[in-house]
C-alpha positions in Angstrom: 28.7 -9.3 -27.2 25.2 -9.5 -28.0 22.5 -6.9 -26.7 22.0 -6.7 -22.8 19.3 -7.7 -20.6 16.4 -10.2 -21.1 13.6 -8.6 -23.7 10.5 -9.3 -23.3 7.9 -8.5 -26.2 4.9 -6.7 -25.3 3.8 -5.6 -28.1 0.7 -8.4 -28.3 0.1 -7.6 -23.9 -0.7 -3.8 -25.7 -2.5 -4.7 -28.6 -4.5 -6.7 -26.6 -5.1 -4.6 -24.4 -5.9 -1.4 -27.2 -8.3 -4.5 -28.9 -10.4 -5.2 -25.6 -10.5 -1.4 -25.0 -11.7 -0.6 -28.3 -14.3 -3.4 -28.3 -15.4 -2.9 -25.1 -16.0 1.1 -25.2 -17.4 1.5 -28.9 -19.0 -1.7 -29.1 -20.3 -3.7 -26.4 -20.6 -0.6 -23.6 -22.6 1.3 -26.3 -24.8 -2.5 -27.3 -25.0 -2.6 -23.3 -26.6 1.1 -22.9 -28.9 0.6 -26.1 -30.3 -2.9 -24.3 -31.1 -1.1 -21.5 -32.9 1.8 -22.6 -35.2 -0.6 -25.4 -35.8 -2.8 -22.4 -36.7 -0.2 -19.5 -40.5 -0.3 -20.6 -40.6 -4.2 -19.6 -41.6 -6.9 -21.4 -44.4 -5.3 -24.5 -45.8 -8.6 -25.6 -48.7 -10.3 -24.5 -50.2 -7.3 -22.5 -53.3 -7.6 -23.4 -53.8 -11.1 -23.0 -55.0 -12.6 -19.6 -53.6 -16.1 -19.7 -51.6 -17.4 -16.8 -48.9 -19.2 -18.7 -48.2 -16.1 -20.8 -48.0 -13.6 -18.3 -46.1 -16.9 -16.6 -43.5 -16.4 -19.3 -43.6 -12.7 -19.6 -42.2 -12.6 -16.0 -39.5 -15.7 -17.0 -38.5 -13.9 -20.1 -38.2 -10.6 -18.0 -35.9 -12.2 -15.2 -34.0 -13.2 -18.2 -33.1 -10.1 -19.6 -32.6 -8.7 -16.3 -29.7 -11.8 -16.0 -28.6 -11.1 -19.5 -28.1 -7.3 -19.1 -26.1 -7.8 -15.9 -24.2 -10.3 -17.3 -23.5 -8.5 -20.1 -22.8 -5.0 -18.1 -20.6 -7.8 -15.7 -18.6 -8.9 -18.4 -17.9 -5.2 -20.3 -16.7 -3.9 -16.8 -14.2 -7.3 -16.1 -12.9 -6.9 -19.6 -11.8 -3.5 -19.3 -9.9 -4.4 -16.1 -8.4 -7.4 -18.0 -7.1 -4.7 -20.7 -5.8 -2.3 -17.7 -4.1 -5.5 -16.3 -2.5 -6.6 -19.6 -1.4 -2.7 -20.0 -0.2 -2.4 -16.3 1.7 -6.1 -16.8 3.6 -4.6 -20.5 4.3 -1.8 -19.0 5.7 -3.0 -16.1 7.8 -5.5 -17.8 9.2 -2.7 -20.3 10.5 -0.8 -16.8 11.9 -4.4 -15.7 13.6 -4.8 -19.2 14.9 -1.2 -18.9 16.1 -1.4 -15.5 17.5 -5.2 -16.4 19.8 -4.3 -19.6 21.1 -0.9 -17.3 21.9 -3.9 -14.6 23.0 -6.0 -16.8 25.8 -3.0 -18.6 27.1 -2.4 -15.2 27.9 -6.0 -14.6 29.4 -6.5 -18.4 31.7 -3.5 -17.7 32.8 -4.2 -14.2 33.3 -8.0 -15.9 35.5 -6.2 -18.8 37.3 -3.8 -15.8 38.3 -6.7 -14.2 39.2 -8.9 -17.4 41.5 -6.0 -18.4 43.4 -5.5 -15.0 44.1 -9.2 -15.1 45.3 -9.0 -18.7 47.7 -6.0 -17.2 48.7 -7.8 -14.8 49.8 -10.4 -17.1 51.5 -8.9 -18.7 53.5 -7.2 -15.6 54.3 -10.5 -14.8 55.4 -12.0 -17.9 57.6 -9.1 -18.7 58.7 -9.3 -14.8 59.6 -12.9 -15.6 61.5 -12.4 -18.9 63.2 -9.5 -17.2 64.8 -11.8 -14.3 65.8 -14.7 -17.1 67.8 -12.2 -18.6 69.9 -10.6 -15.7 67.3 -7.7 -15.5 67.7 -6.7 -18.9 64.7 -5.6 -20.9 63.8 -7.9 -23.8 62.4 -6.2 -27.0 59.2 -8.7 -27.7 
């Protein structure tokens, strides 16, 4: 018979998983901390000119990387639930697959328990046969 139970691979779930974990803690948490301490001064340029529209776009372009460093600190912190998930989901189907193929043994032996007591039986009953066709005598077969 051919191997029991329903395998699942989850091999890529993990390696996903170790890839978004890896990214996400040595390079885009460390890019995200880095961003934030180069940009806790504020917006350098144009500080010592008095023009509306500049300091106009000084506050635009600081509202903007406020946005982006969110964002980016948003998006580091779903990803690295997305790679527990993915690790939580392989592992989870590597129980099911275990607990599956231990299942599925104990049904493929009750299946050959039962396949050989009829065969026994059978037999009984053919030798029971050929036993009353002959006057009760045994038949060598």
């Amino acid at each position: 018979m051919g191997e029991p139970g329903i395998n699942v691979e989850t091999g890529g779930l993990n390696k996903f998983a170790t890839d978004v974990h890896v990214d996400t803690d040595s390079v885009l948490g460390p890019a995200t901390e880095r961003a934030q301490v180069q940009l806790s001064d504020g917006v350098r340029f144009g500080v010592k000119n008095a023009s509306g529209a500049v300091h106009a776009a000084k506050q635009r372009y600081a509202q903007s990387l406020v946005a982006s460093t969110e964002n980016l600190k948003q998006y580091v912190a779903a990803a690295k639930l997305l790679a527990a998930a993915a690790q939580k989901v392989a592992a989870d189907l590597d129980a099911s697959d275990a607990r599956a193929a231990k299942s599925t043994g104990v049904a493929e032996q009750a299946l050959w328990a039962a396949a050989e007591e009829a065969r026994k039986a059978r037999l009984a009953a053919e030798a029971a046969e050929r036993a009353s066709h002959h006057g009760g005598r045994a038949e060598a077969v």
